[in-house]
matplotlib code that plots the C-alpha trace (Angstrom):
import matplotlib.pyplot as plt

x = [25.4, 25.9, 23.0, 22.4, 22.2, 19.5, 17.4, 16.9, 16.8, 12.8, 12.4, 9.6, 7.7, 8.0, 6.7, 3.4, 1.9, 2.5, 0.0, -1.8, -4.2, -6.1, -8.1, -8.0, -9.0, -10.1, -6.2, -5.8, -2.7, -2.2, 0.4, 2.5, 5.9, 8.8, 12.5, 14.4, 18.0, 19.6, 24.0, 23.5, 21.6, 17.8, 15.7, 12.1, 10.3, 6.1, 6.1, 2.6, 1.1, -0.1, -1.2, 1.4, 4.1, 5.7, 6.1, 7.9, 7.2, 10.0, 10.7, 11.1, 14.4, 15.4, 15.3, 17.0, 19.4, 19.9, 19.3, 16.5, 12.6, 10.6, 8.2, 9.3, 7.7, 7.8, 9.8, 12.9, 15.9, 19.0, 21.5, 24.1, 21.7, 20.2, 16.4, 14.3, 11.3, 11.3, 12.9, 15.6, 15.9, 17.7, 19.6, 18.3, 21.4, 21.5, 18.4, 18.7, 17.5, 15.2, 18.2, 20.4, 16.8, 16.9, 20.8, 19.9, 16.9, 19.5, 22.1, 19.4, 18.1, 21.5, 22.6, 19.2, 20.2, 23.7, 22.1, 20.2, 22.7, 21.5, 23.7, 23.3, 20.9, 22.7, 20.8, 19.1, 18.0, 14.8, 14.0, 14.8, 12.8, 9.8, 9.6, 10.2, 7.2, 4.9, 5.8, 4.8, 1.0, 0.4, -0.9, -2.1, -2.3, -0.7, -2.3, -0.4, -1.2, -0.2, 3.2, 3.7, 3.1, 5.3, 8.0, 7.8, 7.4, 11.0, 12.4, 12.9, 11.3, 11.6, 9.4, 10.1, 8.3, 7.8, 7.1, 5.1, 5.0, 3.0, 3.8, 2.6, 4.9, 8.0, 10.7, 12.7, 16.0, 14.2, 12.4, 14.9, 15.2, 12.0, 10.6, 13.0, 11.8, 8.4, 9.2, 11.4, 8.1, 6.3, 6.2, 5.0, 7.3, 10.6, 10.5, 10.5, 13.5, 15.2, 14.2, 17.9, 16.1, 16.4, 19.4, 18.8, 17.2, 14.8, 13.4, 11.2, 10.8, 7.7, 6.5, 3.5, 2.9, 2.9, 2.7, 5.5, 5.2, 8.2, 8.5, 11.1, 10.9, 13.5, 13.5, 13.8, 15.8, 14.0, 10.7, 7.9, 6.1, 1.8, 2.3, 4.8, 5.1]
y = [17.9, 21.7, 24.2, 25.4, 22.2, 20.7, 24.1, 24.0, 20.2, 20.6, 23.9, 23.6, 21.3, 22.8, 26.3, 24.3, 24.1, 25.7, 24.4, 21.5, 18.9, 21.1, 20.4, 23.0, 22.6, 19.3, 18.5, 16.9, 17.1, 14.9, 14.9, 11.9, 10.2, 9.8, 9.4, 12.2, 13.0, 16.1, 15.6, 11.7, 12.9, 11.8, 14.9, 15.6, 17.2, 16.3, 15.7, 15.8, 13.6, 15.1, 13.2, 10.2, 12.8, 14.0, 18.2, 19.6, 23.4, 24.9, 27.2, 23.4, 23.3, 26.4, 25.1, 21.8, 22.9, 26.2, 29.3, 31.7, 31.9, 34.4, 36.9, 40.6, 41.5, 37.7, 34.6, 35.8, 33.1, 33.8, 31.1, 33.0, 33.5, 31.5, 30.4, 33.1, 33.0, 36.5, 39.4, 40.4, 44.1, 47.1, 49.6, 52.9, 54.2, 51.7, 52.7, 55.1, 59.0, 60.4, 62.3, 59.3, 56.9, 60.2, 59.8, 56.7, 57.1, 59.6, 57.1, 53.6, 56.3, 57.6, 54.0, 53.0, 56.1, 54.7, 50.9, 52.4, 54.5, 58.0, 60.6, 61.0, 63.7, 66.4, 67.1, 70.6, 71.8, 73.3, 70.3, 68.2, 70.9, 70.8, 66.6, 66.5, 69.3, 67.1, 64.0, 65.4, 66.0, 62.5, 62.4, 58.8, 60.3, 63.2, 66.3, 67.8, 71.8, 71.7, 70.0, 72.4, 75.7, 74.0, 73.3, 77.0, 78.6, 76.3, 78.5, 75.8, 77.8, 74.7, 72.2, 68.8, 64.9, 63.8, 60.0, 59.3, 55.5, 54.7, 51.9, 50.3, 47.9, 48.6, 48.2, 51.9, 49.8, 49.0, 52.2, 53.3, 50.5, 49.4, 53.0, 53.2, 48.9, 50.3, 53.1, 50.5, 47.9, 51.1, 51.6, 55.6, 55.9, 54.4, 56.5, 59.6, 57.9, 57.4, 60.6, 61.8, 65.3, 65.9, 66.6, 67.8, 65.7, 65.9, 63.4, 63.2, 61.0, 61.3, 58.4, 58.6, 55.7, 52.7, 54.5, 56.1, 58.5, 59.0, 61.1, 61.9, 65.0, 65.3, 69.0, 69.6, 73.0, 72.5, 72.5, 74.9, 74.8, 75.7, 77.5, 79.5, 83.1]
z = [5.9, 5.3, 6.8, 3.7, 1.8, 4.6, 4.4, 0.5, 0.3, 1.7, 1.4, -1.2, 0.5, 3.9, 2.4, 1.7, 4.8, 8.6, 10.9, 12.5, 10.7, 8.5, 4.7, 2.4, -1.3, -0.7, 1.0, 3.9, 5.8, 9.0, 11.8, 11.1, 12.9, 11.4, 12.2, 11.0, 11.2, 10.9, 10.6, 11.6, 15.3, 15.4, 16.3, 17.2, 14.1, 13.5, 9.9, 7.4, 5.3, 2.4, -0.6, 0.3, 0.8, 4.0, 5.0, 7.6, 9.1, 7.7, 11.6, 12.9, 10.9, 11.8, 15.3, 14.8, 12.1, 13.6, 11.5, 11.3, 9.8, 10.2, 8.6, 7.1, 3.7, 2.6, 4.7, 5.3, 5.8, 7.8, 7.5, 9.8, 12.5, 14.9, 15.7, 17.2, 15.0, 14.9, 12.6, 14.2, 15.8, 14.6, 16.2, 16.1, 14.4, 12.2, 10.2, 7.2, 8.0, 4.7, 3.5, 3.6, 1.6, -1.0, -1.7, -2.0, -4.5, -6.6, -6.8, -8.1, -10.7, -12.3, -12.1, -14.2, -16.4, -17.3, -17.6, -20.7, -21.9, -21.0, -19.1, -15.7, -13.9, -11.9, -8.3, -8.4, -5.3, -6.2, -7.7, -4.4, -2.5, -4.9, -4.8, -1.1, -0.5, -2.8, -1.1, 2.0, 0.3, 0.7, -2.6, -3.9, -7.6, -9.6, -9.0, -12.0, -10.7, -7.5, -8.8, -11.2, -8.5, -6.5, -8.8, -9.5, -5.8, -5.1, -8.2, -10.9, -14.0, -17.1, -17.7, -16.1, -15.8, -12.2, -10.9, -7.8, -6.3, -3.0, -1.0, 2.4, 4.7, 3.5, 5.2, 5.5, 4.7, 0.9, 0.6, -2.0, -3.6, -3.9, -5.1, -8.1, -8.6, -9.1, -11.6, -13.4, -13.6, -15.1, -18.8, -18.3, -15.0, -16.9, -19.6, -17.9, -15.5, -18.9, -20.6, -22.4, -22.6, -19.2, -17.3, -13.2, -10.9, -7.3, -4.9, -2.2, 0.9, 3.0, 5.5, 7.0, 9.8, 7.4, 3.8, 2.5, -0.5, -2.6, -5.7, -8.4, -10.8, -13.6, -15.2, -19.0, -19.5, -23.3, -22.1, -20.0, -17.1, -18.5, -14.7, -15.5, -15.9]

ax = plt.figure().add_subplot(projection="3d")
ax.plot(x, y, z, "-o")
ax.set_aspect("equal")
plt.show()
């Protein structure tokens, strides 16, 4: 029997329930005994009795069949690794800096851009100056003057539309990714990712222990800043 094959087989059912003899919701789940076999070879594995049906703990097949469960933003399954119960640790070098998570950012938007067939944004460095400066406000909301002085102290002088999206326990691998997932989920937020009157582009990256605050302003040359001169 394949690895894969075994893990999804009880997947579902294993999901269910990860401790002892508990009741929850009027449920009852008991420690039971049965033989189970993993590629023909009996194993030890406590199985549950719930309702008439029997659950495993889905770490005890990681350990028997031999790949890895653990928790990171959800239950993460690793089929090519084996059994540690824990995520598994990243090199120092291998993590993204905040100008490699804004290239990044630049590069889901444009693609999100052509997806909807609208041209792609052109980076302006104002604009990246203005979002990163904003980011680093910490700003849970729009605060829609001090964007606007601070898109014009970084010398962009149009109007422009700007998205902010706050998250907590992210992982700074999906920072990008997850950001530009938000904005997509966001009617108000997409359409000012999609807007064809705009054609430069800025982001900003700021984490702050376990928040990170990222923001994206797209200029309109066709437009004015109400700050402006």
């Amino acid at each position: 029997m394949k690895k894969k094959d075994f893990a999804l087989g009880i997947l579902c059912g294993a999901m269910l329930f990860s401790g002892a003899t508990a009741v929850a919701a009027g449920i009852t789940a008991e420690p039971t005994w049965q033989n189970i076999y993993v590629d023909g070879e009996q194993v030890s594995m406590t199985a549950y009795n719930i309702a008439g049906s029997n659950y495993v703990k889905l770490r005890d097949i990681g350990q028997q069949v031999g790949f890895n469960v653990y928790w990171a933003d959800g239950v993460q399954i690793d089929t090519d690794a084996p059994y540690t119960g824990v995520a598994p640790v990243q090199e120092e070098n291998e993590l993204p800096t905040i100008e490699e998570i804004r290239q990044e950012m630049i590069h889901r938007i444009n693609e999100v851009r052509r997806e909807n067939g609208v041209s792609e944004l052109i980076v302006n460095q104002s604009l990246m100056d203005a979002a990163q400066k904003c980011s680093a406000m910490l700003n849970t909301s729009h605060k829609n003057k001090e964007e606007c002085l601070t898109v014009i102290a970084c010398g962009y002088p149009h109007g422009f539309g700007s998205n902010l999206t706050v998250m907590v326990g992210t992982g700074i691998n999906r920072i990008a990714e997850k950001a530009v997932t938000n904005w997509v989920n966001s009617p108000g937020h997409f359409e000012t990712m999609v807007n064809a009157a705009c054609d430069t582009l800025g982001v900003g990256v700021t984490i702050d222990n376990s928040r990170v605050f990222c923001y994206m302003m797209v200029g309109n040359p066709n437009s004015y800043n109400p700050y402006g001169p």
